[in-house]
C-alpha positions as CSV (number, residue, x, y, z in Angstrom):
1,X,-11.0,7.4,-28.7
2,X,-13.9,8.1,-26.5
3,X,-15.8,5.1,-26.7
4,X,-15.1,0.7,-26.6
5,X,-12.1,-0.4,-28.9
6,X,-12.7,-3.8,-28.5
7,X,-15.7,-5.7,-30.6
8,X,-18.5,-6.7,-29.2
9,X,-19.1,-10.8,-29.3
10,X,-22.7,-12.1,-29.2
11,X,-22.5,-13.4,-25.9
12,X,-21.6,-10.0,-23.9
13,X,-23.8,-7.9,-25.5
14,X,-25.5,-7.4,-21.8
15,X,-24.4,-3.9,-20.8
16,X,-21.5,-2.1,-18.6
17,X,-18.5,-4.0,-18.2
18,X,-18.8,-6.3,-20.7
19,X,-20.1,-4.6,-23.6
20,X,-16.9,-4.3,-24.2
21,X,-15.0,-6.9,-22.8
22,X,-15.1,-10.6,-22.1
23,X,-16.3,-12.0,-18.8
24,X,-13.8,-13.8,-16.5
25,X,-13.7,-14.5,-13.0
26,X,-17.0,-14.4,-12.2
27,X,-17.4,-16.1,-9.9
28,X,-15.6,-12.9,-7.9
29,X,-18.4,-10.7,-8.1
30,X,-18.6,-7.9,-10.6
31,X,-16.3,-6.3,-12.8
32,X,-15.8,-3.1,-10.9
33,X,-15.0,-5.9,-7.8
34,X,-12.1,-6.5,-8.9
35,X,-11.3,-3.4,-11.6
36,X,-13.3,-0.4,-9.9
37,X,-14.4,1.8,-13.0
38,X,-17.5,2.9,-13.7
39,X,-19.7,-0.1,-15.4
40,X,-22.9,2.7,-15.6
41,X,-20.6,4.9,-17.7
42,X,-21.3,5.1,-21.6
43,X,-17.9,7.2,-22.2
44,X,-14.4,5.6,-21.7
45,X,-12.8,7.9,-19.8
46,X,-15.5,7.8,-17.6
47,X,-16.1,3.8,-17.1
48,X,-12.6,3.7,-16.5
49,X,-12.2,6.1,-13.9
50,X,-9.5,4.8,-11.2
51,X,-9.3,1.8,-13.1
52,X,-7.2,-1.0,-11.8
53,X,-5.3,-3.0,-14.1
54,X,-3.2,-5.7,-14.9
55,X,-1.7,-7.7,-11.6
56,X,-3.3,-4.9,-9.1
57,X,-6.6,-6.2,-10.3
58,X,-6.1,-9.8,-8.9
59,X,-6.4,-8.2,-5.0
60,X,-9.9,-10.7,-5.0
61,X,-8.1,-13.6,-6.2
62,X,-6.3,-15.2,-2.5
63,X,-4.7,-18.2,-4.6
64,X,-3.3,-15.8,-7.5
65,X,0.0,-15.1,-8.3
66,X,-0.3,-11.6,-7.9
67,X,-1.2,-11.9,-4.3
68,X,1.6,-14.5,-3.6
69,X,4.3,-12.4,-5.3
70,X,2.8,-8.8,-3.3
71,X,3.1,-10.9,0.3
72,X,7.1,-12.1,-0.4
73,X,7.7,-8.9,-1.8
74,X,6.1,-7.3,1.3
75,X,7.8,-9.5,3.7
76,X,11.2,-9.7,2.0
77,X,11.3,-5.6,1.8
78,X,10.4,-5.3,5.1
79,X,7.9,-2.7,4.0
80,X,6.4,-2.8,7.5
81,X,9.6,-1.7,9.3
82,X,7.7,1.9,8.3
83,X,4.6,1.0,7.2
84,X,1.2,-0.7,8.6
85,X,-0.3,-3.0,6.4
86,X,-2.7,-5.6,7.0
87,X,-3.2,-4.3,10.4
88,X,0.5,-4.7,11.3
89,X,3.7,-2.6,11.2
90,X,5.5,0.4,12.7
91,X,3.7,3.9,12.0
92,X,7.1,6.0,10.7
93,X,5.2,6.5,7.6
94,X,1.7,6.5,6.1
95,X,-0.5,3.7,7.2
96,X,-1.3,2.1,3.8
97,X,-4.5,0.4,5.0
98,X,-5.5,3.5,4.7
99,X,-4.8,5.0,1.9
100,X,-4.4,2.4,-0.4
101,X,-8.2,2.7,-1.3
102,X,-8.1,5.7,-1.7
103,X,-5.0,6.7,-4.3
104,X,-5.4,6.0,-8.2
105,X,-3.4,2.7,-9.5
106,X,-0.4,5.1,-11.2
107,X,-0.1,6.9,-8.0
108,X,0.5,3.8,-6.0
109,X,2.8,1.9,-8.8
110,X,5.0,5.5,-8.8
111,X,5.3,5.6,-4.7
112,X,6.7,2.2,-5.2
113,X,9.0,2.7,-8.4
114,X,9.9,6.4,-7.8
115,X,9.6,6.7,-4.0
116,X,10.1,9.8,-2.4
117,X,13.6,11.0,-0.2
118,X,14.1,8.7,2.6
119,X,12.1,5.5,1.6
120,X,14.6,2.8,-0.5
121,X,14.2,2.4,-4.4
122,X,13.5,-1.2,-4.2
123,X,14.3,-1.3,-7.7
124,X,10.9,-3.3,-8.7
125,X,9.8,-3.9,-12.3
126,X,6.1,-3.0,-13.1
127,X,4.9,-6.3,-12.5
128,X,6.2,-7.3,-9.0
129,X,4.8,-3.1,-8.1
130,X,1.6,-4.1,-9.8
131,X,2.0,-7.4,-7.1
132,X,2.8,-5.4,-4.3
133,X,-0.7,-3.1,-5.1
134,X,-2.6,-5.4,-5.1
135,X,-1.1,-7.4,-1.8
136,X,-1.9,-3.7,-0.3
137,X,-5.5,-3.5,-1.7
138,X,-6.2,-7.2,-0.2
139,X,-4.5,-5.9,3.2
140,X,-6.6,-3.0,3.4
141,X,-10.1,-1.5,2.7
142,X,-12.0,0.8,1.0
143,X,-14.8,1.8,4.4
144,X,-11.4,2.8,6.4
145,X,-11.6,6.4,6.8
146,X,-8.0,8.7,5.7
147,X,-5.0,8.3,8.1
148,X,-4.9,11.7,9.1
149,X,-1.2,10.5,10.9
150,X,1.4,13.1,9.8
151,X,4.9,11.8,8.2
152,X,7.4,13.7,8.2
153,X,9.3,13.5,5.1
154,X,11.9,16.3,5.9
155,X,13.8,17.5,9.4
156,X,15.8,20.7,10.0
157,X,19.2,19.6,10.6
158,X,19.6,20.7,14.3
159,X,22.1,24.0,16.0
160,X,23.9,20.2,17.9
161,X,23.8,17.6,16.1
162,X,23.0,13.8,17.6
163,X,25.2,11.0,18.5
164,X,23.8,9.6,15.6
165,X,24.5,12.3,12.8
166,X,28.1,12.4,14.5
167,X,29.0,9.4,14.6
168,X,26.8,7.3,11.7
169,X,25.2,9.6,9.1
170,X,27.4,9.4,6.8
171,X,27.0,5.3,5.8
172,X,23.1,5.1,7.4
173,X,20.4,6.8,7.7
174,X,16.3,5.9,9.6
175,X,13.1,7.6,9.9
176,X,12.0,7.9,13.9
177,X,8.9,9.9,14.8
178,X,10.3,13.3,14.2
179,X,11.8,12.8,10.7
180,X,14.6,11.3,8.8
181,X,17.8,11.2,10.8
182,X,21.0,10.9,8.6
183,X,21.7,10.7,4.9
184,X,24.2,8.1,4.3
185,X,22.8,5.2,1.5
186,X,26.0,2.8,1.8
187,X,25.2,1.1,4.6
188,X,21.4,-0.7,5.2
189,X,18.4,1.8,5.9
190,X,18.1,1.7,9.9
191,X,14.3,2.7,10.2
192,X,12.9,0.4,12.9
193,X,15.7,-1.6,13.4
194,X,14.7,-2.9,17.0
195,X,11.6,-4.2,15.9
196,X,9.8,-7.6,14.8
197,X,9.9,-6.0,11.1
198,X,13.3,-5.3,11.0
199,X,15.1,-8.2,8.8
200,X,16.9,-10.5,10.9
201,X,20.3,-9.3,9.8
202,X,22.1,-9.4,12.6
203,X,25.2,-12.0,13.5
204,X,23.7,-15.4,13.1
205,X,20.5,-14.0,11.0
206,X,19.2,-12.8,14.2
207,X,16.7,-9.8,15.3
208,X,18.5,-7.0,15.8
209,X,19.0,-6.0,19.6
210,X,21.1,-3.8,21.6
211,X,23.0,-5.6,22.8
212,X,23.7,-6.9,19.4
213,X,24.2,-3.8,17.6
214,X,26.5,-2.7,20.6
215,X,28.9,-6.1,19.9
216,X,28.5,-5.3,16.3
217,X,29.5,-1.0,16.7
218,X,32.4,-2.4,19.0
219,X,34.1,-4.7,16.1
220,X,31.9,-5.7,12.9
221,X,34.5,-8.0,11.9
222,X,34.7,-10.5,14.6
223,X,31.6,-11.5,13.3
224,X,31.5,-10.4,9.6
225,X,35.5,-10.5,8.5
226,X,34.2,-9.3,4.9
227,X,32.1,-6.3,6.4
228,X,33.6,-3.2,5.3
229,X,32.1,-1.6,8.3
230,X,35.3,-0.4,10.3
231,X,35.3,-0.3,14.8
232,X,33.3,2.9,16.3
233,X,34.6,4.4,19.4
234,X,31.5,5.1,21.3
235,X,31.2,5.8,25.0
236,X,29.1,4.0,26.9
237,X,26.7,6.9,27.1
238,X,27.1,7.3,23.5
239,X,26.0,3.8,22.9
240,X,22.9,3.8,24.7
241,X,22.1,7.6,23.0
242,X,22.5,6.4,19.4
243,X,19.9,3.3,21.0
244,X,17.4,5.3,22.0
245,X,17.4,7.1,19.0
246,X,16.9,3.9,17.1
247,X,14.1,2.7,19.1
248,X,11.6,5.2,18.5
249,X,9.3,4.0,15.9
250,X,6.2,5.6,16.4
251,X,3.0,4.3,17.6
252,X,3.3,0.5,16.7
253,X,0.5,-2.1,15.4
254,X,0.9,-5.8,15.6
């Protein structure tokens, strides 16, 4: 429409921001605090450039819903198994302290609702992604300069393949340092499974080990009758291969 929809009351007739819209919060700072935009702007589509909207814009409010949602989402999705956020987290993928700053609101709520081969479709609603945002814009900050850490979202399948490809593939799949190893989705994403970020999934909800996980390869269902995760005959050197493999996960913040 190329100018302010929203009539003008007598008591925010005072320029920018609210010109057009009625003050709240402000005891948060300024609009473009919490909303970014442009409050200098007389056209729309320029006052609004990389707005933030909705829940993402409650990143200054530390007792808001938003923010409370975005850290149990965070947590319960063990988004740092890959990611660092808030300083902490594995770096198998892009360091969102980052580049959280620095994408637009729709690119962020589409990485998290439409996310690209190799990172789990959560399955989130656009409220609890908007909650995630702006969990991830509190965690990080606009004056860090761009990761220039390279992911990689793609791996040539190799001339021999690994223990790993043999043996598991076709139920799991991880990303290591390298690339995404496997491309089985019945059984749980592996990415970082040795580490604090991991959820603690294994027999008696604890943190994943190897020696765990080589009780667990050896007969799933004297721990988990239901599982539907049959015996796999590794060798011992087989074992501690498809381990190593496991255990890479990059260069690691805590």
């Amino acid at each position: 429409m190329g100018g302010c929809v929203k009539a003008q009351s007598a008591t925010t007739r005072d320029g920018g921001c609210r010109s057009c819209h009625e003050a709240h919060y402000v005891r948060e700072g300024a609009c473009e605090d919490c909303h970014r935009g442009n409050p200098d702007a007389l056209r729309l589509e320029l006052a609004h450039e990389r707005l933030l909207t909705g829940r993402a814009a409650e990143h200054r409010l530390p007792g808001g819903l938003a923010l409370r949602e975005g850290r149990r989402l965070v947590k319960g999705l063990a988004c740092r198994r890959c990611h660092t956020i808030g300083g902490e987290g594995n770096r198998l993928a892009t360091d969102l302290d980052r580049v959280v700053w620095k994408r637009d609101e729709p690119q962020l709520l589409v990485s998290i609702t439409e996310p690209v081969e190799n990172m789990p479709a959560f399955g989130l609603d656009r409220e609890q992604a908007e909650s995630v945002v702006a969990f991830l814009l509190r965690s990080g900050s606009p004056d860090q300069p761009q990761d220039t850490y390279r992911v990689h979202f793609t791996r040539t399948p190799s001339a021999s393949p690994t223990v790993f490809e043999k043996q598991c593939s076709g139920c799991h799949r991880f990303l290591g340092p390298l690339g995404p190893v496997g491309t089985g989705t019945v059984g749980p994403n592996l990415s970082g499974l040795f580490t604090p970020f991991y959820p603690p999934t294994a027999p008696g909800r604890r943190a994943w080990t190897p020696s765990a996980l080589a009780d667990w390869v050896r007969n799933p269902r004297a721990s988990r009758p239901a599982t539907t995760m049959p015996p796999v005959a590794l060798s011992e050197d087989e074992l501690r291969t498809v381990t190593a493999e496991l255990g890479g996960a990059g260069e690691r913040r805590r």
